[in-house]
C-alpha beads as a LAMMPS data file, in Angstrom:
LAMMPS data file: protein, C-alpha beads

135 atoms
134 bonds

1 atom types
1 bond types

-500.0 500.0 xlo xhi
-500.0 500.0 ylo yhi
-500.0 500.0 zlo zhi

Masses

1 110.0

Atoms # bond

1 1 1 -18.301 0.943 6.092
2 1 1 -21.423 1.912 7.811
3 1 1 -22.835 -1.959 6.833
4 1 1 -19.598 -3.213 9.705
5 1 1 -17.912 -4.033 6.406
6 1 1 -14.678 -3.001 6.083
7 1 1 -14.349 -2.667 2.137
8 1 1 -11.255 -1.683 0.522
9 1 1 -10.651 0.220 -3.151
10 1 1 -7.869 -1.204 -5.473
11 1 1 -6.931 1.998 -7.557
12 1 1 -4.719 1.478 -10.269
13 1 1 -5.303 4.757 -12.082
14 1 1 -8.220 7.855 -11.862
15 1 1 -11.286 7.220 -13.433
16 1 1 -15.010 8.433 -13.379
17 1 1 -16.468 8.085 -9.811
18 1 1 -13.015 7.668 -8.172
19 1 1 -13.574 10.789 -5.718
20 1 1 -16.826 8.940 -4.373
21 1 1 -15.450 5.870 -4.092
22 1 1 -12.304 7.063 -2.357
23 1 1 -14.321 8.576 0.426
24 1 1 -16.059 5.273 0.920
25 1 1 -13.356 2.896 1.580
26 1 1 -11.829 2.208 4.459
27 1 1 -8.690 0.786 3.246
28 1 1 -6.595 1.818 0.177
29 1 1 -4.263 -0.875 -2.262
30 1 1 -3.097 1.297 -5.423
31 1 1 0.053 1.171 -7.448
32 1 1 2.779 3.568 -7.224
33 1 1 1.678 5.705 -9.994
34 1 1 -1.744 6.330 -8.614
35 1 1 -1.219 8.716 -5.632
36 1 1 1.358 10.679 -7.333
37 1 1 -1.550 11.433 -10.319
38 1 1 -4.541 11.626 -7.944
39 1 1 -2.561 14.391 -6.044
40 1 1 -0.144 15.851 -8.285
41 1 1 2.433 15.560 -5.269
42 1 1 6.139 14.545 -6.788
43 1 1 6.987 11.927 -3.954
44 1 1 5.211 8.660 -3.117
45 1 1 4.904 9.290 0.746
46 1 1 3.851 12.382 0.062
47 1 1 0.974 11.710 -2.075
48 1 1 -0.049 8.783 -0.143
49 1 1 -0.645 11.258 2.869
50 1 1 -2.393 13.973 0.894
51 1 1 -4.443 11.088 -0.478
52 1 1 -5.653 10.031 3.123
53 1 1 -6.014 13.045 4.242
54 1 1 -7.823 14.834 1.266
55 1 1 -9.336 12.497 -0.710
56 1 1 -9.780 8.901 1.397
57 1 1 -10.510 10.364 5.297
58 1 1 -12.066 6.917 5.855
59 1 1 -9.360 4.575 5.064
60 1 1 -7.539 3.504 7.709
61 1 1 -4.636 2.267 5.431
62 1 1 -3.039 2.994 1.762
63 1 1 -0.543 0.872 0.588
64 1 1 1.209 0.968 -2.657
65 1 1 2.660 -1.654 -4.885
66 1 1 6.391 -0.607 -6.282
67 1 1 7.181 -3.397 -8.377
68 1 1 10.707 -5.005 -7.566
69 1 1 10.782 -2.290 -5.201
70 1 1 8.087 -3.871 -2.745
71 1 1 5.305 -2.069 -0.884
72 1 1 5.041 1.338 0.635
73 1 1 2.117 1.439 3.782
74 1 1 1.107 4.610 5.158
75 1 1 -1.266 3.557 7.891
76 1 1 -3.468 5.930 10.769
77 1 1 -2.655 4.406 14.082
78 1 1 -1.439 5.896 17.569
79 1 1 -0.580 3.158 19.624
80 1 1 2.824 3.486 18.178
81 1 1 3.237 0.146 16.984
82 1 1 5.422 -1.100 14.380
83 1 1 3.210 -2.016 11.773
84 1 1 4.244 -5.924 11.892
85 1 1 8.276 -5.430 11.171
86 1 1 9.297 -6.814 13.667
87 1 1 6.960 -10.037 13.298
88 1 1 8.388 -10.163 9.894
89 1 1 12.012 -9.768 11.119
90 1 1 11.855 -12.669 13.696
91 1 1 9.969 -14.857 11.127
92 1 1 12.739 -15.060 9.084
93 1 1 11.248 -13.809 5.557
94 1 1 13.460 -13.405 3.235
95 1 1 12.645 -9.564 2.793
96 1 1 13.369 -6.268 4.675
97 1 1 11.379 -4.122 5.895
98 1 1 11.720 -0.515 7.764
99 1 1 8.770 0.952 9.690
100 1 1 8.620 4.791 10.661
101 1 1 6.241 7.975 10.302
102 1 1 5.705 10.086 8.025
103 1 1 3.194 13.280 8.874
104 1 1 1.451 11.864 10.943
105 1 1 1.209 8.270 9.580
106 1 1 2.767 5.042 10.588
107 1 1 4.657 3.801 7.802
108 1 1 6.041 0.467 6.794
109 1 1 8.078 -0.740 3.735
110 1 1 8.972 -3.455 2.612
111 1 1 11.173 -5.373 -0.390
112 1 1 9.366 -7.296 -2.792
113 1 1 9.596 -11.297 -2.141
114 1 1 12.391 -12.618 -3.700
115 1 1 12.227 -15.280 -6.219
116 1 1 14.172 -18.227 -5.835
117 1 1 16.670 -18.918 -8.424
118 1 1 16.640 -22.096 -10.628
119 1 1 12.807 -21.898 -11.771
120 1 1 13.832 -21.474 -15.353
121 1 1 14.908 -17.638 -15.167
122 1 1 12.320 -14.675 -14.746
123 1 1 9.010 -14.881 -14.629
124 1 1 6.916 -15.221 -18.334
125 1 1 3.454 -13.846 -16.357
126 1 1 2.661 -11.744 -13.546
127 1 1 -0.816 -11.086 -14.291
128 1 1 -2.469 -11.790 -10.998
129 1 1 0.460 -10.862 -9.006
130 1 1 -2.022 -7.364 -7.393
131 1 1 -4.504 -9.702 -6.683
132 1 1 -2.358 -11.987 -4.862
133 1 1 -0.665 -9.358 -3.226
134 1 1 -4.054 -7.760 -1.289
135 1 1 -5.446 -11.360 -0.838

Bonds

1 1 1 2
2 1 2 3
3 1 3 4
4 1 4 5
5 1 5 6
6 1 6 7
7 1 7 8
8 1 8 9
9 1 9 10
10 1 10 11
11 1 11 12
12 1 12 13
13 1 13 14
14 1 14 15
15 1 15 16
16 1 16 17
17 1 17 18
18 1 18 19
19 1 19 20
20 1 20 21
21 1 21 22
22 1 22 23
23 1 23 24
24 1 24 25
25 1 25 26
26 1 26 27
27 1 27 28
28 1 28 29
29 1 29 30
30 1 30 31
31 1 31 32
32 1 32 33
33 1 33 34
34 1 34 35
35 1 35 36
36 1 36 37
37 1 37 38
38 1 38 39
39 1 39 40
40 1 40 41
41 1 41 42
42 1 42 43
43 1 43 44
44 1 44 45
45 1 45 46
46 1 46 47
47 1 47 48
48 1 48 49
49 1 49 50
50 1 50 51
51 1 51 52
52 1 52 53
53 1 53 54
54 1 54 55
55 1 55 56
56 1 56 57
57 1 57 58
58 1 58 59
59 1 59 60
60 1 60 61
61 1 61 62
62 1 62 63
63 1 63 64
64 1 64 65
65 1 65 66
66 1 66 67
67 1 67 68
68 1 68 69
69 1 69 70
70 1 70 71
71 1 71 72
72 1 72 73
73 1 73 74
74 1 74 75
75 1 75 76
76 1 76 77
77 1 77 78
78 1 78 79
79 1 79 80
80 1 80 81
81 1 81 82
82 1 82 83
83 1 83 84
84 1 84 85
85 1 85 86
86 1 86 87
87 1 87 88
88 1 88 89
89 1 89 90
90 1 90 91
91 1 91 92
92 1 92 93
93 1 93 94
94 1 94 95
95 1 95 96
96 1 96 97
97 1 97 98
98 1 98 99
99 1 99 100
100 1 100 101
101 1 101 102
102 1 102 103
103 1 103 104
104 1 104 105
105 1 105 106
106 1 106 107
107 1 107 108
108 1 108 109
109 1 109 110
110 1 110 111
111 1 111 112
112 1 112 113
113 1 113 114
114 1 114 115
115 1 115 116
116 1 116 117
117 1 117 118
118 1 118 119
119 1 119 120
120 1 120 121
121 1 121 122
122 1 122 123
123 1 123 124
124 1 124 125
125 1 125 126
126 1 126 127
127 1 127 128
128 1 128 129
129 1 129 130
130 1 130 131
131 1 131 132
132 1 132 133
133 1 133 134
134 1 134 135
C-alpha cells in the first residue's frame, strides 16, 4: 500500500465494496469459486489472470484455495524464478507441486498437505483451515 504496508484481501465471494477493495490490495488469497464469479471466465487460471489484470492491478499475487485439490498461484514476477518448487521439492514435503506461466504470470500449484493416516479417520472440523493456510 501507499502506508509501505503490504495488505492482502481474503475474498471468498463478491460483495458490496469488493471492486474498491480489490484495487487496494497488493496481494490476493480467494477460494476457487471466487475468480471464476468475479470474472465470469469458465477456467480457474483464466479468471485468476483477468482478475489481476482487470480488477486487482496492485496485487502482486492471487492464490486460490482448491480444497483436496491444493492451491493454484498466479504471481507477477520476471526474474523467471520458480516460485519456491524447487525449495519445496528438495525439502522433502510430502506434496507436489508444478510451477509454469500462464499469460504472462508465473504460476505455481501445489497438492493439498496430506493427512497422516491413523488420527481417527477424516477430519470432524476444518473451520480455520483458510486462515491457517494464508498465515
Amino acid at each position: 500500500g501507499k502506508s509501505g504496508i503490504f495488505v492482502t484481501l481474503d475474498a471468498e465471494r463478491p460483495r458490496e465494496g469488493m471492486a474498491e477493495m480489490l484495487t487496494r490490495c497488493n496481494g490476493l488469497f480467494c477460494s476457487a469459486r471466487f475468480p471464476e464469479a468475479w470474472t465470469g471466465e469458465a477456467s480457474l487460471p483464466a479468471a485468476l489472470a483477468k482478475l489481476l489484470t482487470e480488477s486487482a492491478p496492485n496485487a502482486v499475487f492471487a492464490v486460490a484455495t482448491r480444497g483436496a485439490r491444493g492451491s493454484l498461484l498466479l504471481a507477477r514476477t520476471s526474474d523467471g524464478s520458480d516460485l519456491g518448487a524447487k525449495a519445496l521439492a528438495d525439502s522433502g514435503a510430502p506434496l507436489v507441486c508444478c510451477a509454469g506461466s500462464y499469460k504472462g504470470f508465473r504460476t505455481l500449484a501445489c497438492d493439498a498437505w496430506p493427512l497422516p493416516t491413523g488420527l481417527g479417520g477424516a477430519p470432524v472440523d476444518s473451520t480455520g483451515a483458510g486462515d491457517v493456510f494464508i498465515a
